[in-house]
PDB file as gemmi writes it, atoms N, CA and C in Angstrom:
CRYST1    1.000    1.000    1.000  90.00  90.00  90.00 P 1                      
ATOM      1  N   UNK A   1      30.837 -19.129 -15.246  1.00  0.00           N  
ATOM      2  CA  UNK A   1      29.901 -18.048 -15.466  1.00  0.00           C  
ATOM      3  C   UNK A   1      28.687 -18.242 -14.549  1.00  0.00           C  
ATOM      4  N   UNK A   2      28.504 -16.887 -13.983  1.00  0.00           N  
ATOM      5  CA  UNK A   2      27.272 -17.120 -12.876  1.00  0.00           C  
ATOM      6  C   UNK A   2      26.128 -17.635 -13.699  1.00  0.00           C  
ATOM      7  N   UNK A   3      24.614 -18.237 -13.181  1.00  0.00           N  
ATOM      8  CA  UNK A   3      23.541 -18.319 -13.770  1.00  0.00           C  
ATOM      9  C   UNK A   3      22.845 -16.839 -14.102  1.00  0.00           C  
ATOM     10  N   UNK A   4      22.237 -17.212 -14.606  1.00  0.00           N  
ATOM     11  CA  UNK A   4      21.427 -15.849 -14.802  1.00  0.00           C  
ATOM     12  C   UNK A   4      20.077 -15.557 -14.114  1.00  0.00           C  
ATOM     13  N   UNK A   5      19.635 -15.059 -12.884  1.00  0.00           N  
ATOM     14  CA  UNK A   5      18.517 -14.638 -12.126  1.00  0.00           C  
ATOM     15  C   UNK A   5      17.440 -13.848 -12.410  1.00  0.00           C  
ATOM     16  N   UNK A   6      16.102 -14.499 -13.002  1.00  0.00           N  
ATOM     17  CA  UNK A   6      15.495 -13.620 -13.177  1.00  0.00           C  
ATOM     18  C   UNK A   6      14.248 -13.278 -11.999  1.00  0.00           C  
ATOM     19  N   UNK A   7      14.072 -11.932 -11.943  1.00  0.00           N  
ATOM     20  CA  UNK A   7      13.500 -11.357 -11.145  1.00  0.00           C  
ATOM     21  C   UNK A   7      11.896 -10.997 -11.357  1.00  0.00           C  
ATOM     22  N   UNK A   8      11.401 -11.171 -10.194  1.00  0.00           N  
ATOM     23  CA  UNK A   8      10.063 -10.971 -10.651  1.00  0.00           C  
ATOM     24  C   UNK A   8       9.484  -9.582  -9.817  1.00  0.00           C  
ATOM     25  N   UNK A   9      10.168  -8.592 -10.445  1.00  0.00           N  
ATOM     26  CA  UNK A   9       9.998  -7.447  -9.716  1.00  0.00           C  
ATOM     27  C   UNK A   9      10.070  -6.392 -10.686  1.00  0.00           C  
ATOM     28  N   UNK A  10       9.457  -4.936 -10.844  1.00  0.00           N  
ATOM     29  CA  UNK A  10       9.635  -4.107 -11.841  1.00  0.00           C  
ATOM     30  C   UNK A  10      10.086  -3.072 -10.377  1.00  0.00           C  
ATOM     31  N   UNK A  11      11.222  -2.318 -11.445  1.00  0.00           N  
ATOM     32  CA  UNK A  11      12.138  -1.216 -10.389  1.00  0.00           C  
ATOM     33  C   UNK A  11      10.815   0.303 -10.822  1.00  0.00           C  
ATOM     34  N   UNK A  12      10.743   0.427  -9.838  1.00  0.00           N  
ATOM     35  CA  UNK A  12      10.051   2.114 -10.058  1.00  0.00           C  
ATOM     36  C   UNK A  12      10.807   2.842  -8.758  1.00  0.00           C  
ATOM     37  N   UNK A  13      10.937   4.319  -9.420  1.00  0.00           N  
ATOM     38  CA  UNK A  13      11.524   5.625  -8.929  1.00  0.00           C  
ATOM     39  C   UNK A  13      10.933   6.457  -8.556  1.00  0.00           C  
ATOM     40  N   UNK A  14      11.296   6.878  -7.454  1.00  0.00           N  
ATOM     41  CA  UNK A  14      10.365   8.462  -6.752  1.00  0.00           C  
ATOM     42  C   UNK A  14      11.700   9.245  -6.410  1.00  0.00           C  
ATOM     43  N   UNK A  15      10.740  10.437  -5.706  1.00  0.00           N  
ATOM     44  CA  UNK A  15      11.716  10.953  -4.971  1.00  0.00           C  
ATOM     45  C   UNK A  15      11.031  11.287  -3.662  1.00  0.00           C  
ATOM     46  N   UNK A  16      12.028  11.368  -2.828  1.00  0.00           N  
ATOM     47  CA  UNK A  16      11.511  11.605  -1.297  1.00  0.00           C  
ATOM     48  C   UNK A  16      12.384  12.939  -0.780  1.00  0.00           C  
ATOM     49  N   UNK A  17      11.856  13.591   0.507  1.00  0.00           N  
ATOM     50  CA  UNK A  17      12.711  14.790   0.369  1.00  0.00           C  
ATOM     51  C   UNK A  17      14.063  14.184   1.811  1.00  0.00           C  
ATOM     52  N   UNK A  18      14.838  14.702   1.878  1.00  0.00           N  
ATOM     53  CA  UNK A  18      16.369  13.880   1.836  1.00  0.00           C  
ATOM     54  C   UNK A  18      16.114  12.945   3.554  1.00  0.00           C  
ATOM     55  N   UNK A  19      15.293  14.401   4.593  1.00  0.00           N  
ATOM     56  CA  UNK A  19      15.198  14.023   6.088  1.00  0.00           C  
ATOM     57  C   UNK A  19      14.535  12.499   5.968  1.00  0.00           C  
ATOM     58  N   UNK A  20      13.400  12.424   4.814  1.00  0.00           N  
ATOM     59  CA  UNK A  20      12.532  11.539   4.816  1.00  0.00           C  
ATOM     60  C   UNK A  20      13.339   9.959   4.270  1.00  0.00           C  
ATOM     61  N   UNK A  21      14.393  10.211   3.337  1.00  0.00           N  
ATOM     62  CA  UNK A  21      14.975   9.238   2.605  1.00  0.00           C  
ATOM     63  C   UNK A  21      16.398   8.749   4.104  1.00  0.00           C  
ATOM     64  N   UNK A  22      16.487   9.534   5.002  1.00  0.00           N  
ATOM     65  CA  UNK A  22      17.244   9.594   5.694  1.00  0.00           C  
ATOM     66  C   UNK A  22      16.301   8.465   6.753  1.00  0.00           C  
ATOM     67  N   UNK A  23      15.491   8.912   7.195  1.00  0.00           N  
ATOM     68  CA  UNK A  23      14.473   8.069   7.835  1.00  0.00           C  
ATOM     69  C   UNK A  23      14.446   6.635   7.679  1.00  0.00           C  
ATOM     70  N   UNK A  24      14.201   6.595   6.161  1.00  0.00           N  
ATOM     71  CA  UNK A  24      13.646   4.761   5.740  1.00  0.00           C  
ATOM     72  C   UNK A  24      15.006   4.398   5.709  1.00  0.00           C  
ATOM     73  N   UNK A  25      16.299   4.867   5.728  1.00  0.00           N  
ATOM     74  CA  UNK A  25      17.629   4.535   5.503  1.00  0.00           C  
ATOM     75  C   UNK A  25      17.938   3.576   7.070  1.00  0.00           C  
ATOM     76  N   UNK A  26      17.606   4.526   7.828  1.00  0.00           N  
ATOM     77  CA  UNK A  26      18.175   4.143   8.965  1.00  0.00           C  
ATOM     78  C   UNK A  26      16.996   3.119   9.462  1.00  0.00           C  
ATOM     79  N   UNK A  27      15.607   2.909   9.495  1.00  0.00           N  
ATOM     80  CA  UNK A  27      14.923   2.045  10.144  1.00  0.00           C  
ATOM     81  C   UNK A  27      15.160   0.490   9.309  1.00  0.00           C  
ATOM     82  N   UNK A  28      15.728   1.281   7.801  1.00  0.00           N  
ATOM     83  CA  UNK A  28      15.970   0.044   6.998  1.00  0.00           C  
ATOM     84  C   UNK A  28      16.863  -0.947   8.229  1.00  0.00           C  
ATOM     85  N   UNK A  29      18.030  -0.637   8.449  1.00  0.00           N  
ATOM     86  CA  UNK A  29      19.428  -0.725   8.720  1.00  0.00           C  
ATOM     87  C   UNK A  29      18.976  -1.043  10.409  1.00  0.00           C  
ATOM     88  N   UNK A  30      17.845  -0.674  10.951  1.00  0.00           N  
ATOM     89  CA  UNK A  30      17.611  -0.937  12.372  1.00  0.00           C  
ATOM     90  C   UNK A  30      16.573  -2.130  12.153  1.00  0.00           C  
ATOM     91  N   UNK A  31      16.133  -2.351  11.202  1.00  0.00           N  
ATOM     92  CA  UNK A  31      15.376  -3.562  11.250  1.00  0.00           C  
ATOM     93  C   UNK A  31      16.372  -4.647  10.569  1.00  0.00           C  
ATOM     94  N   UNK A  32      17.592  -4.733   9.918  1.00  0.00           N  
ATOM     95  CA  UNK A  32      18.094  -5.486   9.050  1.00  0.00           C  
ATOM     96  C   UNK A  32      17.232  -5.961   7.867  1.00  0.00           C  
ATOM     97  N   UNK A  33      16.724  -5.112   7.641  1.00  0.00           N  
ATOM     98  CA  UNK A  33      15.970  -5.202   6.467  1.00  0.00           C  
ATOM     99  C   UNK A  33      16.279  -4.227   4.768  1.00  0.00           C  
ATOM    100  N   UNK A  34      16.057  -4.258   3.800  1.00  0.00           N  
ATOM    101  CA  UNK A  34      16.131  -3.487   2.876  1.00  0.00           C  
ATOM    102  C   UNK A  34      15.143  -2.577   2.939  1.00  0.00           C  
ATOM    103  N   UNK A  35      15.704  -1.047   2.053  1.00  0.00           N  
ATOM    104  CA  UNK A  35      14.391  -0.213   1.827  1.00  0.00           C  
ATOM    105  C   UNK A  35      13.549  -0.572   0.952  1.00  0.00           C  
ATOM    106  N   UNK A  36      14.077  -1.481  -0.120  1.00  0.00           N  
ATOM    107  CA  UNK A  36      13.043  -1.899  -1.398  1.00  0.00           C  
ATOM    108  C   UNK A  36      12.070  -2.400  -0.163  1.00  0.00           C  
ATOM    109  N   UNK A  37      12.392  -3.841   0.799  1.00  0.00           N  
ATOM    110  CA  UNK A  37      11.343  -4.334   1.520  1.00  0.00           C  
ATOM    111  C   UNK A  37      10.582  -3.646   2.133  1.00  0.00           C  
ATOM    112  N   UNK A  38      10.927  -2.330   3.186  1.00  0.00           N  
ATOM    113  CA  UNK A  38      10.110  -1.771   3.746  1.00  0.00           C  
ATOM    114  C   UNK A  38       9.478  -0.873   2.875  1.00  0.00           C  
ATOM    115  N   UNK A  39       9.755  -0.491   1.600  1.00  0.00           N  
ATOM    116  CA  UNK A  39       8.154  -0.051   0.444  1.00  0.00           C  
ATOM    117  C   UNK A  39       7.485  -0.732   0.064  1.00  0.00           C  
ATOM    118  N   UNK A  40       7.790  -2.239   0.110  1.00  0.00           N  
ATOM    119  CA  UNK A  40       7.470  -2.855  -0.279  1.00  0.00           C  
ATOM    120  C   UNK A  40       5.933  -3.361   0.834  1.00  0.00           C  
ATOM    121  N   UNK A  41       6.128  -3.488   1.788  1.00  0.00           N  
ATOM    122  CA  UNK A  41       5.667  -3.977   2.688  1.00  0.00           C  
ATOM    123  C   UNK A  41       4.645  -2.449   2.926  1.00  0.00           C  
ATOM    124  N   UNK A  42       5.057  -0.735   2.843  1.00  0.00           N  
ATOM    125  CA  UNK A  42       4.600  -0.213   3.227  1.00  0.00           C  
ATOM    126  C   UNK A  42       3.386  -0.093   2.046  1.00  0.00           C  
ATOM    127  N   UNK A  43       3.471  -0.411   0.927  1.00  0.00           N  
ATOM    128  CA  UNK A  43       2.668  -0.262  -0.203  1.00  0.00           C  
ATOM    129  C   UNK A  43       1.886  -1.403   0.200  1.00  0.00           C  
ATOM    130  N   UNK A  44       1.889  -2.532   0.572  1.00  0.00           N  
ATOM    131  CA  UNK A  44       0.792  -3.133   0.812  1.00  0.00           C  
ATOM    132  C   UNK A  44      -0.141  -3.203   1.963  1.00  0.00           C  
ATOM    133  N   UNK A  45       0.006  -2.631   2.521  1.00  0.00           N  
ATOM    134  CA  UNK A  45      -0.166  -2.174   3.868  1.00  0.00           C  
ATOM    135  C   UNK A  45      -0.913  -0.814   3.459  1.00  0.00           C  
ATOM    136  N   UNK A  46      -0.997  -0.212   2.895  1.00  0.00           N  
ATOM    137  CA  UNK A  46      -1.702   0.911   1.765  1.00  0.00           C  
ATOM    138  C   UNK A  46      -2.680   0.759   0.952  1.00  0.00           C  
ATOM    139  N   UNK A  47      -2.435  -0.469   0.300  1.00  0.00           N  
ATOM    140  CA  UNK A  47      -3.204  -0.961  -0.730  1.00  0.00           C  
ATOM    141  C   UNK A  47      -4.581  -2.033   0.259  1.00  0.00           C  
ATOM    142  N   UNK A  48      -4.026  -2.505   0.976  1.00  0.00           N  
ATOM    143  CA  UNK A  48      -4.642  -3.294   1.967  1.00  0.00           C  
ATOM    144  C   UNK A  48      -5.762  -2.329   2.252  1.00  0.00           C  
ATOM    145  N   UNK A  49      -5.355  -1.383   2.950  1.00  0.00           N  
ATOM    146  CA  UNK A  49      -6.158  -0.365   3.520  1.00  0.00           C  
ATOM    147  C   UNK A  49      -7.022   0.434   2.429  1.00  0.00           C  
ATOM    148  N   UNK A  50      -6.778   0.826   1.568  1.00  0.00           N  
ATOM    149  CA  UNK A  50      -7.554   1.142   0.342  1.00  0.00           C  
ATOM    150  C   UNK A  50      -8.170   0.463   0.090  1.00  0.00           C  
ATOM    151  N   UNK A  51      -7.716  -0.870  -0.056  1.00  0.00           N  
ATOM    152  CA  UNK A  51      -9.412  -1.719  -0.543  1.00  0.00           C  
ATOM    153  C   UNK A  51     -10.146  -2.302   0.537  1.00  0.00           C  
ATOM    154  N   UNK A  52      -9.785  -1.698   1.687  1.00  0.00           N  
ATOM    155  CA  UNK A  52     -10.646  -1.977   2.766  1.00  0.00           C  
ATOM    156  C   UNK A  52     -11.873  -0.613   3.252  1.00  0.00           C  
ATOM    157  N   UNK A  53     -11.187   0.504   2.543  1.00  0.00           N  
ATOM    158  CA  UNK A  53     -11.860   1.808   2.298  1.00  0.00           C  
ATOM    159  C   UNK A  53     -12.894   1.889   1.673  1.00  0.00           C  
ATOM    160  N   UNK A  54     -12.698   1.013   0.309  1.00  0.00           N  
ATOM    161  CA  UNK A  54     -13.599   1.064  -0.886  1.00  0.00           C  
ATOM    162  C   UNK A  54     -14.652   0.353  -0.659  1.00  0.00           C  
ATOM    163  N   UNK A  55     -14.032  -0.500   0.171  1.00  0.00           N  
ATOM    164  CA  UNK A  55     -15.621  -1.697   0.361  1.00  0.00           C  
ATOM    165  C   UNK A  55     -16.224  -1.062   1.315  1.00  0.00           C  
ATOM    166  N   UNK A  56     -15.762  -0.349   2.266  1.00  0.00           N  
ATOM    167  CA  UNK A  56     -17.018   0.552   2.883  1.00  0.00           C  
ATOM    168  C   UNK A  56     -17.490   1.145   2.372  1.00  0.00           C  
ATOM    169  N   UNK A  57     -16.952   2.208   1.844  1.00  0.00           N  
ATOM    170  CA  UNK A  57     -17.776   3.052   1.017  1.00  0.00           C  
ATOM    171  C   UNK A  57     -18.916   2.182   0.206  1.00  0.00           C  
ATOM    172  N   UNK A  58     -18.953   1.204  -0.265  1.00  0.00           N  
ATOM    173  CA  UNK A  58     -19.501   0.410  -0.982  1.00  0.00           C  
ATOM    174  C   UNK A  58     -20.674   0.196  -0.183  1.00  0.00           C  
ATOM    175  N   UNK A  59     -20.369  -0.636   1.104  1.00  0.00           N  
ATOM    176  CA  UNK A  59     -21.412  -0.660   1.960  1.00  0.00           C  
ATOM    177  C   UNK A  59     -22.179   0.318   2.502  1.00  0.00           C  
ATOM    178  N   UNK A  60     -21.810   1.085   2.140  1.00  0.00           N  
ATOM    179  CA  UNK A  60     -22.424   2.381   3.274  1.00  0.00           C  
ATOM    180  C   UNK A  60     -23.227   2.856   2.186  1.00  0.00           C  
ATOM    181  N   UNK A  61     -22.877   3.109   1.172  1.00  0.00           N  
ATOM    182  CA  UNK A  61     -24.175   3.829   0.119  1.00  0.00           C  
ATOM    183  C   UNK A  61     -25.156   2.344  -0.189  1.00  0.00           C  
ATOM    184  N   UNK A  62     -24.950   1.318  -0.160  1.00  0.00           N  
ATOM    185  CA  UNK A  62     -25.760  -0.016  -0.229  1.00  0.00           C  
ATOM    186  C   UNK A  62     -26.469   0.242   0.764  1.00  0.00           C  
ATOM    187  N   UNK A  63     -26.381   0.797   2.021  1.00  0.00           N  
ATOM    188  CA  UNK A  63     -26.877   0.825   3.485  1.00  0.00           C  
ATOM    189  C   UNK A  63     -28.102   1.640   3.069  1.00  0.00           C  
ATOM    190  N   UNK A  64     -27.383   3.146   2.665  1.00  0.00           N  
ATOM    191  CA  UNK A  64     -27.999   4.552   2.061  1.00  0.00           C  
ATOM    192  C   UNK A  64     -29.272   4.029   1.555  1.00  0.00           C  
ATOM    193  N   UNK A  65     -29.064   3.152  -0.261  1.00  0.00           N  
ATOM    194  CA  UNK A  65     -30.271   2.693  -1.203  1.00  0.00           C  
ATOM    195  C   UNK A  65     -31.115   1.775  -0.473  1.00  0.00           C  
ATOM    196  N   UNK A  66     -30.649   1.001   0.279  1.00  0.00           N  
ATOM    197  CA  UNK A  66     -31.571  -0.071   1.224  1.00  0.00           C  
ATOM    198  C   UNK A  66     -32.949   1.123   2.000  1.00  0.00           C  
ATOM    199  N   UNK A  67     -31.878   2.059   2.606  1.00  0.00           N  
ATOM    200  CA  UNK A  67     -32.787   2.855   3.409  1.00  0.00           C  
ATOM    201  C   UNK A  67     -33.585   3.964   2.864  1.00  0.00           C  
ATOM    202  N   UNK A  68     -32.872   4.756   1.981  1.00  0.00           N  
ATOM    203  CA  UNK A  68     -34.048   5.297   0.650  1.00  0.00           C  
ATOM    204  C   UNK A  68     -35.099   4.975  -0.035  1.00  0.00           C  
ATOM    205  N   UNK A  69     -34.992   3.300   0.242  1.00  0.00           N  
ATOM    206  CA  UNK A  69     -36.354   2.386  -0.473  1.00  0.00           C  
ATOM    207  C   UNK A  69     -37.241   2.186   0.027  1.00  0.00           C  
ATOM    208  N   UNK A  70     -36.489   1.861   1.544  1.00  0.00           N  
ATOM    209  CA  UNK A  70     -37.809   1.415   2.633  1.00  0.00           C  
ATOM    210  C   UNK A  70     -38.241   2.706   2.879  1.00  0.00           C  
ATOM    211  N   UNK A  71     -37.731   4.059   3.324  1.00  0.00           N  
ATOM    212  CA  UNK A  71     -38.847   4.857   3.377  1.00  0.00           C  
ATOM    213  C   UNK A  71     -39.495   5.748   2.310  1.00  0.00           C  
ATOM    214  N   UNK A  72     -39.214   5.250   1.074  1.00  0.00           N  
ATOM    215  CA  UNK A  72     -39.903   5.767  -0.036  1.00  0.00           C  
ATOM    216  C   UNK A  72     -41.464   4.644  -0.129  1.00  0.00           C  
ATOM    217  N   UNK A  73     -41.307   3.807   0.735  1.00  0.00           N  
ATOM    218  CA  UNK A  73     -42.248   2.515   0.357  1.00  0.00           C  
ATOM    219  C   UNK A  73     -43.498   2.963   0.898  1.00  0.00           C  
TER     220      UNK A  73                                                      
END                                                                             
């Protein structure tokens, strides 16, 4: 009897429209890679960038109150 593998991954479902699912199919298959990997990789690469978004934004209104103070002074 095989072992039993547990995974440290949760499966989630979309849908894509077919040209597009056709797309990640084949770059899958041209990189020798899986499509789970290349969402995988493309979601962090997303997420990366989002919280690289947020912290500007962050900075930039910090920039804003810095400069609202000094010339309210």
């Amino acid at each position: 009897m095989a072992p039993i593998i547990s995974r440290n991954t949760e499966t989630v479902t979309f849908s894509l429209p077919p040209p597009q699912a056709q797309q990640l199919r084949q770059a899958a298959g041209e990189e020798e890679r899986t499509v789970s990997e290349l969402l995988r990789e493309a979601i962090r690469l997303y997420m990366e960038e989002r919280e690289w978004r947020v912290k500007e934004r962050m900075q930039r209104r910090s920039r804003q109150v810095d400069t609202d103070e000094t010339e309210a002074e």
